[in-house]
C-alpha positions as a printed Julia matrix, in Angstrom:
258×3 Matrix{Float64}:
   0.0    0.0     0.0
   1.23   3.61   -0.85
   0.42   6.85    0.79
   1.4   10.01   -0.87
   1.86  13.77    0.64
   1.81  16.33   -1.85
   1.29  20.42   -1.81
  -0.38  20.5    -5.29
  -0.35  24.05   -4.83
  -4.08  24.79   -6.87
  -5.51  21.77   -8.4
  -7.39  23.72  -11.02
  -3.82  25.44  -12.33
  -2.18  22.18  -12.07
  -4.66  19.25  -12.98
  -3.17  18.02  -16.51
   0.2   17.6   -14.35
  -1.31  16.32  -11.51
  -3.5   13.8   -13.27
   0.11  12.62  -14.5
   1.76  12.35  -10.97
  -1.02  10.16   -9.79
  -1.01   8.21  -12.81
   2.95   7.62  -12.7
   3.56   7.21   -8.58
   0.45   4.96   -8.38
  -0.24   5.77   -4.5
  -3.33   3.94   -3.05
  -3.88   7.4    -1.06
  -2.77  11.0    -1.47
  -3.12  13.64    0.75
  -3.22  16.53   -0.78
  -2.63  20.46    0.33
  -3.2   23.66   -0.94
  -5.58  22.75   -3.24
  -6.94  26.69   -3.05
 -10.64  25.94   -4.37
 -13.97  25.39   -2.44
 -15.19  21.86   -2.28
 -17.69  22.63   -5.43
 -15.06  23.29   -7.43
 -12.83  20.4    -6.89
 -12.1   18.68   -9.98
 -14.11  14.99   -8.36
 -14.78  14.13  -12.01
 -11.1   13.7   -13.45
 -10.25  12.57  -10.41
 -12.9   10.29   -9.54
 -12.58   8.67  -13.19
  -8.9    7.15  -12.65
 -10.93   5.5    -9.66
 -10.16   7.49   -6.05
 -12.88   8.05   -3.89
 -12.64  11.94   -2.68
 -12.98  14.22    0.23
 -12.16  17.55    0.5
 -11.88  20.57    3.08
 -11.55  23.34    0.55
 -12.06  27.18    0.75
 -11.83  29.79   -1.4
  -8.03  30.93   -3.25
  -6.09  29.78   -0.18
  -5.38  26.71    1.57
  -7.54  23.39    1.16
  -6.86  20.17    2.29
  -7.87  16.79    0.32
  -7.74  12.53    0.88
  -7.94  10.78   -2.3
  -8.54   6.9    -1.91
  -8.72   3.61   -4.25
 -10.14   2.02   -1.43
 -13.67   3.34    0.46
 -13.42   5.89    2.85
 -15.1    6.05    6.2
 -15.65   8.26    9.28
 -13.62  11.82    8.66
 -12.63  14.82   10.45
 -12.46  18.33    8.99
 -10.06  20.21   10.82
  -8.03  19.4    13.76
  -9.86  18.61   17.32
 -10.22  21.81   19.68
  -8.35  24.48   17.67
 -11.18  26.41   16.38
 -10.31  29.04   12.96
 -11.73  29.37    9.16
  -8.76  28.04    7.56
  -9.19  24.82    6.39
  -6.07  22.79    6.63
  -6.87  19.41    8.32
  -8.93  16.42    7.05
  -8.7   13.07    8.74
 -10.06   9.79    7.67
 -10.32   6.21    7.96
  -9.41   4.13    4.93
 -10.95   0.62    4.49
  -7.71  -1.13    3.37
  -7.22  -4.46    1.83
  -4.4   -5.42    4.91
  -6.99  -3.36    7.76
  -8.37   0.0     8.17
  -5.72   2.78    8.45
  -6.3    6.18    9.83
  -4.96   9.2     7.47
  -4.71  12.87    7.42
  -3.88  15.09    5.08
  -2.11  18.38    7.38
  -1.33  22.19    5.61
   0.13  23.37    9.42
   0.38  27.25    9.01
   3.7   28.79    7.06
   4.12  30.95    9.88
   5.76  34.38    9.14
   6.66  36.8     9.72
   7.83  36.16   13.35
   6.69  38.13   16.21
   3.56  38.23   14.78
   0.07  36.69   15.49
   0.84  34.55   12.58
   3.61  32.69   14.06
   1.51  32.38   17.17
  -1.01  30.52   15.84
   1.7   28.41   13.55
   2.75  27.03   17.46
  -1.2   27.29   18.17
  -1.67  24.51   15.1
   1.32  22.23   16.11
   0.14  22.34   20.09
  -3.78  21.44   19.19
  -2.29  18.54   16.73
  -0.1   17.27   19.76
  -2.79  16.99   21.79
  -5.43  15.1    19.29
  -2.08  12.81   17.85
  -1.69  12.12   21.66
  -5.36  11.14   21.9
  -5.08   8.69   18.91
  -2.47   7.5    19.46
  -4.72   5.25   22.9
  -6.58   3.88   19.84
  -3.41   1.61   19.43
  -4.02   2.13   15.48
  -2.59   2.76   12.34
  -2.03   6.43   10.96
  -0.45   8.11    9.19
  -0.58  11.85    9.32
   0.77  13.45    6.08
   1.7   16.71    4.51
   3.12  20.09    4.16
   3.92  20.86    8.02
   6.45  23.41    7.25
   8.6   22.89    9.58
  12.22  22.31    8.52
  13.64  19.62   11.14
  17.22  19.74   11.02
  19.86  22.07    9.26
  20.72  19.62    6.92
  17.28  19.58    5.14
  17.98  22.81    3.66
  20.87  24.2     1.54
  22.31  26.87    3.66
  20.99  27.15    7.1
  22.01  30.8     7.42
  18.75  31.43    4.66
  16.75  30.24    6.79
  17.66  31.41   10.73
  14.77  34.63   10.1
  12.38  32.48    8.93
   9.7   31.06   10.91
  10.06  27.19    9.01
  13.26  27.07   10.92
  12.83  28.51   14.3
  13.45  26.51   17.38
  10.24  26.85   18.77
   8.83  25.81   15.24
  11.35  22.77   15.23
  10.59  21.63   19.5
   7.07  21.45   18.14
   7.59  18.85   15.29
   9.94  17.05   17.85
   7.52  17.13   20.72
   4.89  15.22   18.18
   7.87  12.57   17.24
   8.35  12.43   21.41
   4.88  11.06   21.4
   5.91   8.0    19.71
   4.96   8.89   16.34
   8.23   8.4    13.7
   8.75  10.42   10.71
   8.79   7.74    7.57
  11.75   9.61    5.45
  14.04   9.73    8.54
  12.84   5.85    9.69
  13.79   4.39    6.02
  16.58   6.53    4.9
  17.42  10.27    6.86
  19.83  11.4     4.29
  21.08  14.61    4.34
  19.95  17.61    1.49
  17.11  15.58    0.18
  14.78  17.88   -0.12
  10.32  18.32   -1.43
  10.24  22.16   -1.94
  11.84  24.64   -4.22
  11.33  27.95   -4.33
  10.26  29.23   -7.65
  12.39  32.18   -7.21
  16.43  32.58   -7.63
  16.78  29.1    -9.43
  15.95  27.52   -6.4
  15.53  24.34   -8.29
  18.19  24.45  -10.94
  20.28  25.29   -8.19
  19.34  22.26   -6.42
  18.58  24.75   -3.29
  15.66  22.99   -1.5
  14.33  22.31    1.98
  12.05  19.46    3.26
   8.88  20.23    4.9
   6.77  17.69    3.81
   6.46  14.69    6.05
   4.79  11.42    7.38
   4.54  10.77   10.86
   3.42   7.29   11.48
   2.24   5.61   14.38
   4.43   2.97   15.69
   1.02   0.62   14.24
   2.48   2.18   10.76
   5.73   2.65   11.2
   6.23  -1.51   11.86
   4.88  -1.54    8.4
   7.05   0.72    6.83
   8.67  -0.52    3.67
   9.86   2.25    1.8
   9.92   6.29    1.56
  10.54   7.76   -1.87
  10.15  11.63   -3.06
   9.4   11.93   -6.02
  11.36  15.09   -7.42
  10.79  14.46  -11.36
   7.2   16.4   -10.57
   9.48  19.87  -10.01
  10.52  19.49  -13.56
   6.88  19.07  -14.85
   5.63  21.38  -16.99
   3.74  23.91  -14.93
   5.0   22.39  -11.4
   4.0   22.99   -7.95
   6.88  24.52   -5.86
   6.6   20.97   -3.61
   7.03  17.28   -4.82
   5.37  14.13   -3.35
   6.89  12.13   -0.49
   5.39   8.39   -0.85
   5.44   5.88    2.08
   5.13   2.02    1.03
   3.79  -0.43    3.53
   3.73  -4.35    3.44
C-alpha cells in the first residue's frame, strides 16, 4: 500500500500535471494540500474517473486540504480537534484497506511568518492542538499516518544553507521543538525511519533558481504511528514532478507499507 503527501499548490492550475503524478507514482492514497478551491469546485470528475474516492476541506483561493482513496473511505474529520479558525487545513479519515483499516490525514500546518507576529503564534497554536489530538489517537493503538506540508524544517541539513533560513519562521526553534515534541509522542517520521539522508529535499522555491540550483528544503512529512511505522517498507520523493511542466513549488513524499 502507498500513501502520498503532496502540496499540489491549486488543483485547477495544475490538474493536466497532476493527473500525471497520480497516474505515474500509483499511490493507493494522497493527501493533498493547498488545493486553493472550495469543495464545489474540486475537480471529483477527473479525479474520480482514474478510480479514487474523494474528500475535500476546501475554501476559497487559499489553503484546502484533500484525501484521495482507491479504497472506500469512512468516518472523517475536517479540521483538527479543539483548535477552532476558518482556515481549512486538516482532514482526517479512515481508509478501508485491503491489509486493515488505516487512519490518514492530510495536514497544511500554518507557514508561519513573519515572526513576532500573530501569525507565528497561531503556527505554534496549530502544532500544540495537533499534539494533543495525535496524543489522543495515538490510545486507539491504530494505524495512521498523518501526512503533509507541516512546514517545519527539522534539522539544518534539510535545507541548503541554514544561514537562509535562521529569520524564517520554518526554521525557528520553537517551530522545530514542536515537530519534535509530536515525534516524542511515539509517532516516527517515515523519510528519517527508512533513509534520513542529508539535502534531500520536497520544496523549491520558484524564485532565484531555487531548483536548478538544487537549493531545496524538506517540509513535507509522514509521521506514522508505531502501528504504521512496523509496516514501513519504503519512503521515496518523487522530485521528477518539479521538472513538470507547470509544477508545484513541492514534490510528493510516498510511504510504502507491506
Amino acid at each position: 500500500m502507498k500513501i502520498a503527501a503532496w502540496n499540489v499548490n491549486s488543483i485547477l492550475a495544475r490538474l493536466p500535471t497532476a493527473l500525471k503524478v497520480f497516474e505515474e507514482v500509483n499511490a493507493d492514497v494522497w493527501c493533498l494540500q493547498e488545493i486553493k478551491c472550495e469543495d464545489a469546485r474540486f475537480p471529483r470528475f477527473e479525479i474520480e474517473a482514474m478510480g479514487f474516492n474523494v474528500e475535500t476541506y476546501g475554501q476559497k483561493s487559499y489553503n484546502g486540504v484533500a484525501i484521495l482513496s482507491k479504497h472506500r473511505i469512512e468516518e472523517f474529520v475536517r479540521g483538527v480537534p479543539g483548535l477552532e479558525h476558518e482556515q481549512a487545513r486538516y482532514i482526517e479519515a479512515v481508509i478501508a484497506a485491503p491489509g486493515g483499516p488505516v487512519r490518514v490525514a492530510s495536514i497544511y500546518a500554518p507557514n508561519g511568518n513573519p515572526i513576532g507576529t500573530e501569525k507565528f503564534q497561531f503556527k505554534l497554536a496549530f502544532m500544540e492542538a495537533l499534539q494533543a489530538h495525535l496524543r489522543e489517537l495515538l490510545k486507539q493503538e491504530e494505524r495512521f499516518v498523518i501526512a503533509g506540508d507541516y512546514n517545519v524544517i527539522p534539522r539544518e541539513i534539510d535545507c541548503h544553507n541554514p544561514a537562509v533560513w535562521t529569520g524564517d519562521a520554518l526554521f525557528q526553534p520553537e517551530t522545530r521543538g514542536a515537530y519534535r515534541a509530536l515525534q516524542n509522542l511515539g509517532l516516527a517520521d517515515a523519510y528519517m525511519q527508512t533513509d534520513g539522508a542529508a539535502h534531500k529535499y520536497t520544496f523549491w522555491d520558484y524564485q532565484a533558481g531555487a531548483w536548478q540550483k538544487d537549493h531545496g528544503i524538506r517540509i513535507d512529512h509522514l509521521l506514522l504511528s508505531p502501528q504504521a511505522a512496523d509496516r514501513l517498507e519504503n519512503v521515496e520523493i518523487f522530485k521528477k514532478a518539479r521538472g513538470m511542466e507547470k509544477a508545484s513549488d513541492h514534490v510528493p513524499i510516498v510511504a510504502t507499507f507491506g
